[in-house]
N, C-alpha and C positions, 0 to 999 in steps of 0.2 A: 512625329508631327512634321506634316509640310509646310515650307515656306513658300508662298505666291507673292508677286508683284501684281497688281491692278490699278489701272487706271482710274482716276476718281474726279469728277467735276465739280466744281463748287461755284456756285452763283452768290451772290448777297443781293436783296432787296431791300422794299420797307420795313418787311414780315420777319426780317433774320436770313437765316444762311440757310440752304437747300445745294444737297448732295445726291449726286450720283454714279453708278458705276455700268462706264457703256460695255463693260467684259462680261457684265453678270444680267441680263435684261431686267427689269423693274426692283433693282436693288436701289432703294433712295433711301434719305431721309433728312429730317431737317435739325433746325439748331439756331438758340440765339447768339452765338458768339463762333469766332471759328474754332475757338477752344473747344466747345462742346459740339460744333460739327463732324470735328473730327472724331472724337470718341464715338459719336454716334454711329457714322458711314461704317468707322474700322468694324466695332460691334455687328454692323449688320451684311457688310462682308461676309464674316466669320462664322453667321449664322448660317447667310445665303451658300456659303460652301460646304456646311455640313450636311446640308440636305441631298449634294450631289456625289455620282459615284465616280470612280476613280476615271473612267470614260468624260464622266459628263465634264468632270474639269478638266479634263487634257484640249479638251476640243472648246470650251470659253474660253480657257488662258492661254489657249494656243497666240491668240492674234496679236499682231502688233500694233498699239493706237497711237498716235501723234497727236501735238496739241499745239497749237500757235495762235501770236498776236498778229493783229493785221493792223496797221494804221494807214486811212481813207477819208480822203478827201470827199465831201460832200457841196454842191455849188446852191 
């Protein structure tokens, strides 16, 4: 079994938590707590990886993503 690193985003709204992963295209999903955000996203990673073949993941997890804060003044 392989291990991968991916990138995963996590927003909070009114609605609860909403995850995604920009390695894998339309890999989301949501959750009321980050508790169960998280379990959710890992799950559907795991799923979205099993449908792909040895090609298919070399070339999503090839990429390197970044992620940062930005603090901006607004007048």
């Amino acid at each position: 079994m392989m291990q991968y690193k991916v990138s995963i985003i996590i927003e909070k709204d009114e609605d609860g938590y909403y995850a995604s992963c920009p390695d894998l295209p339309g890999c989301q999903s949501q959750g009321d707590s980050l508790e169960e955000i998280t379990e959710n996203i890992q799950e559907a990673v795991e799923l979205y990886l099993e449908t792909l073949s040895p090609e298919e993941k070399q070339k999503l997890l090839s990429k390197e993503i970044s992620t940062m804060t930005l603090e901006v003044q607004v007048a």
